[in-house]
PALOZA-633809 format. One record per atom (N, C-alpha, C): residue number from 1; atom name; residue in three letters; x, y, z. Coordinates in nm, 2 decimals, decimal comma, m for minus. Example, Ala and Ser with C-alpha at 12.3 -4.5 7.8 and 13.67 -1.06 7.14 Angstrom:
1|N|ala|1,32|m0,57|0,78
1|CA|ala|1,23|m0,45|0,78
1|C|ala|1,32|m0,33|0,78
2|N|ser|1,28|m0,22|0,71
2|CA|ser|1,37|m0,11|0,71
2|C|ser|1,29|0,00|0,79
This chain:
1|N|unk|1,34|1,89|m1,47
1|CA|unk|1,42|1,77|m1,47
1|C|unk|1,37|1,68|m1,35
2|N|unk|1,35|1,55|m1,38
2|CA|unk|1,31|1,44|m1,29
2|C|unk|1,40|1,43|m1,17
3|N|unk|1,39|1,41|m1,10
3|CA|unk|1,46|1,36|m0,95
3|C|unk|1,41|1,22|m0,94
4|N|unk|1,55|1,11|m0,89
4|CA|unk|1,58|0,99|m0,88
4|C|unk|1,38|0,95|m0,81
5|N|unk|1,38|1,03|m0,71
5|CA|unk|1,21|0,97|m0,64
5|C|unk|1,09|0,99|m0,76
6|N|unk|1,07|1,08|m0,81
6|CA|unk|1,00|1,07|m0,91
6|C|unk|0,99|0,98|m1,04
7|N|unk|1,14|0,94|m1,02
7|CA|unk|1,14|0,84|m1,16
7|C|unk|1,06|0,73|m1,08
8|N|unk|1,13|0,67|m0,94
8|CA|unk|1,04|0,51|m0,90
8|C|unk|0,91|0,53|m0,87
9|N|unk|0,87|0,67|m0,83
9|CA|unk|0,73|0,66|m0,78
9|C|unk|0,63|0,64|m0,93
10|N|unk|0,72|0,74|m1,02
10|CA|unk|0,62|0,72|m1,17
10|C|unk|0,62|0,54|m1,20
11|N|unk|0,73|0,49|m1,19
11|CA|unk|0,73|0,33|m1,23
11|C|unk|0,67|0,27|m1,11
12|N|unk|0,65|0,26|m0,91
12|CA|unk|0,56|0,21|m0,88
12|C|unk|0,41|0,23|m0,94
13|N|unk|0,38|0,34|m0,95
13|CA|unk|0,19|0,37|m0,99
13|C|unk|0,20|0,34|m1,10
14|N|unk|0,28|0,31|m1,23
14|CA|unk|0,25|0,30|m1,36
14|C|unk|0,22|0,15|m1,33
15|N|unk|0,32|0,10|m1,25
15|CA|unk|0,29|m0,02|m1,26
15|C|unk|0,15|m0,09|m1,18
16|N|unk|0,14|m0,03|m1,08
16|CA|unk|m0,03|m0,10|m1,07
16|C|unk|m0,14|m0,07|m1,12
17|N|unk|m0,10|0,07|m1,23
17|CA|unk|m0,19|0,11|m1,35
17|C|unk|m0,22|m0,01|m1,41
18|N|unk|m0,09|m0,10|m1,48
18|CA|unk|m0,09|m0,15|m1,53
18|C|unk|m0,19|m0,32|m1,53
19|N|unk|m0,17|m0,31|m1,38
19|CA|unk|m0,22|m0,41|m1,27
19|C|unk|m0,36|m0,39|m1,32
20|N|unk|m0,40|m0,27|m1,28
20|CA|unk|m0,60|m0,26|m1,30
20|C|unk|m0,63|m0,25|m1,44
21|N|unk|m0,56|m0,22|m1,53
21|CA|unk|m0,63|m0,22|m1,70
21|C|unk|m0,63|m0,36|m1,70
22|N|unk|m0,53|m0,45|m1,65
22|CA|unk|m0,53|m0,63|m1,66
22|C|unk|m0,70|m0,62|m1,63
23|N|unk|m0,71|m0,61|m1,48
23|CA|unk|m0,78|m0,65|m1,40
23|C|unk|m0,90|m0,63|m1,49
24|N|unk|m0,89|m0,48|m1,52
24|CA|unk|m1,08|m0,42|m1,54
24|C|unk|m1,10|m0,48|m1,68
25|N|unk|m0,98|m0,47|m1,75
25|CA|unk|m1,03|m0,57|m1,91
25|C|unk|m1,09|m0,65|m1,90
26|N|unk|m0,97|m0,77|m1,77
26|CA|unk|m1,05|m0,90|m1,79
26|C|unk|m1,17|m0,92|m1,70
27|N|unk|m1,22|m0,80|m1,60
27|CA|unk|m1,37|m0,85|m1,54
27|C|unk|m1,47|m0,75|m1,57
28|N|unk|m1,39|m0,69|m1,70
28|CA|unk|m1,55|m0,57|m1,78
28|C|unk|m1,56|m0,50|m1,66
29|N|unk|m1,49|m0,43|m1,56
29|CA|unk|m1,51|m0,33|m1,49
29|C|unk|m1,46|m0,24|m1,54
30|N|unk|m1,51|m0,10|m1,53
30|CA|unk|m1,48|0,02|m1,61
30|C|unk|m1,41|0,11|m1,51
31|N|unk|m1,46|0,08|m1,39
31|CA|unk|m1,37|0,21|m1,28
31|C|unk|m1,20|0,17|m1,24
32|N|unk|m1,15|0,03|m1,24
32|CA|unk|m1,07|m0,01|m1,24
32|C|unk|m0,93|0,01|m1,40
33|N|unk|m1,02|m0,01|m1,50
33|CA|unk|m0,98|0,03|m1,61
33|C|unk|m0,91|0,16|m1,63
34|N|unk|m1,05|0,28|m1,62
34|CA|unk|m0,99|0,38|m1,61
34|C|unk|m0,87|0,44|m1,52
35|N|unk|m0,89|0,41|m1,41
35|CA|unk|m0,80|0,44|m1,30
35|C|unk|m0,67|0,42|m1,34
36|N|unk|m0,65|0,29|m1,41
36|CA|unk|m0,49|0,23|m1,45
36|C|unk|m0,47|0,32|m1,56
37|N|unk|m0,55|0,33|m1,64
37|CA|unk|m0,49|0,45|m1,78
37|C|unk|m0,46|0,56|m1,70
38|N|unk|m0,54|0,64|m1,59
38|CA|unk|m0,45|0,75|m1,52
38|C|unk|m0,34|0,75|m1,48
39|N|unk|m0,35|0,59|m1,40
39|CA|unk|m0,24|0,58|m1,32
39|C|unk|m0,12|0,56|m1,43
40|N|unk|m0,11|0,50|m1,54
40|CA|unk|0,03|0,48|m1,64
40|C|unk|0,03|0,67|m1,65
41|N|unk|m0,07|0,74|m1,71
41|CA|unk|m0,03|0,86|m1,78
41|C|unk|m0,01|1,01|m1,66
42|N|unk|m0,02|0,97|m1,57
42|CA|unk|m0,05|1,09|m1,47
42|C|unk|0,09|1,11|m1,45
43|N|unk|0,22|1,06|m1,39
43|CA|unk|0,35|1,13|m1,38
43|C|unk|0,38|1,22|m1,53
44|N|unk|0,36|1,19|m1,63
44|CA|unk|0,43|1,29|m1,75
44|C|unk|0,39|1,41|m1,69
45|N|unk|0,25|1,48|m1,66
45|CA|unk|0,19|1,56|m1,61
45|C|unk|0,22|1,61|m1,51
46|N|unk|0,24|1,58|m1,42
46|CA|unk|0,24|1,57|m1,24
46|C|unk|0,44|1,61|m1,25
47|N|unk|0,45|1,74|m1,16
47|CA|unk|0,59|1,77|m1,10
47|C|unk|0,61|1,72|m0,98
48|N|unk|0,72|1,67|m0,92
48|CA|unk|0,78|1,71|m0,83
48|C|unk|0,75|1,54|m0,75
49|N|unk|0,80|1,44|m0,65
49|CA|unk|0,78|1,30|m0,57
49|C|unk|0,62|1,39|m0,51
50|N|unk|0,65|1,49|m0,45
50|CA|unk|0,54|1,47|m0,28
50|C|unk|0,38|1,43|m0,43
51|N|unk|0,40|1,54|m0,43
51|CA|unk|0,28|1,57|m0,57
51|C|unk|0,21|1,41|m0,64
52|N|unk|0,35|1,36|m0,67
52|CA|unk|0,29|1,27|m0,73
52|C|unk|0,24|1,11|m0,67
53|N|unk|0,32|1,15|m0,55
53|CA|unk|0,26|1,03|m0,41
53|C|unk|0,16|1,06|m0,36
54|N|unk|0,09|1,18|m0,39
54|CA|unk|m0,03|1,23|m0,31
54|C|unk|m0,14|1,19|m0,46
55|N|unk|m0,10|1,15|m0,59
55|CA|unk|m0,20|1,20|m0,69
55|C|unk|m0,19|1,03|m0,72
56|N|unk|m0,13|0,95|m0,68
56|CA|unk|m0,10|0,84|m0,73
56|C|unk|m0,22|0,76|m0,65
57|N|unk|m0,17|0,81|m0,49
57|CA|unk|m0,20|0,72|m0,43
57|C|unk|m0,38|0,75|m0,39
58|N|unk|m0,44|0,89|m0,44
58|CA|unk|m0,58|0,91|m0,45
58|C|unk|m0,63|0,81|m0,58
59|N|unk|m0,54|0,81|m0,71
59|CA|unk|m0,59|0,70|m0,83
59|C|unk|m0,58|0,60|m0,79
60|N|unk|m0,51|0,54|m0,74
60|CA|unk|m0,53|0,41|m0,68
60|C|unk|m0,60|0,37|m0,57
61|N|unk|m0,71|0,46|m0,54
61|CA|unk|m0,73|0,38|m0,41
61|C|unk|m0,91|0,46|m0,46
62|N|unk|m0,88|0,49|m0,57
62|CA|unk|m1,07|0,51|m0,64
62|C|unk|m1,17|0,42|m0,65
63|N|unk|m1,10|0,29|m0,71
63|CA|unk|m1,17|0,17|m0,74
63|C|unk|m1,22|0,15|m0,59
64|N|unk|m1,15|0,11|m0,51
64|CA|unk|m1,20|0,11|m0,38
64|C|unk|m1,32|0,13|m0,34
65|N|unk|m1,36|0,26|m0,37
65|CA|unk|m1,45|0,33|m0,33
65|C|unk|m1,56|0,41|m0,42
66|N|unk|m1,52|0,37|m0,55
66|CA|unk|m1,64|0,35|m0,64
66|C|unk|m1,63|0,26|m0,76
67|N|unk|m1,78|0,21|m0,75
67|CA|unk|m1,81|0,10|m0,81
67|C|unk|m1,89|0,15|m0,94
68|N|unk|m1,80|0,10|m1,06
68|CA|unk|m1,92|0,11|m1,19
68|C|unk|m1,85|0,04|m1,28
């Protein structure tokens, strides 16, 4: 069963998932793209807030640090 932090933390990262599939569509970047499809689909998978603040915040912060 979800706990109240897990529901916003799944809707903050889904939502800047959402942010980088915009982004990487509209500048034909692929590492940004992918990242945001993890980031929407990774809470279904992922138990527990700590877990998924630690898994969120590694997918979001990929683009960063690699380029393709």
């Amino acid at each position: 069963m979800m706990v109240d932090a897990e529901l916003i933390w799944g809707l903050v990262f889904g939502s800047i998932g959402i942010g980088y599939c915009i982004y990487g569509r509209r500048q034909k970047t692929l590492m940004p793209f992918v990242s945001g499809i993890a980031l929407i689909g990774f809470p279904y998978f992922v138990d527990g807030a700590l877990l998924t603040m630690l898994v969120g915040a590694v997918l979001a912060s990929i683009p960063f640090y690699v380029k393709i």
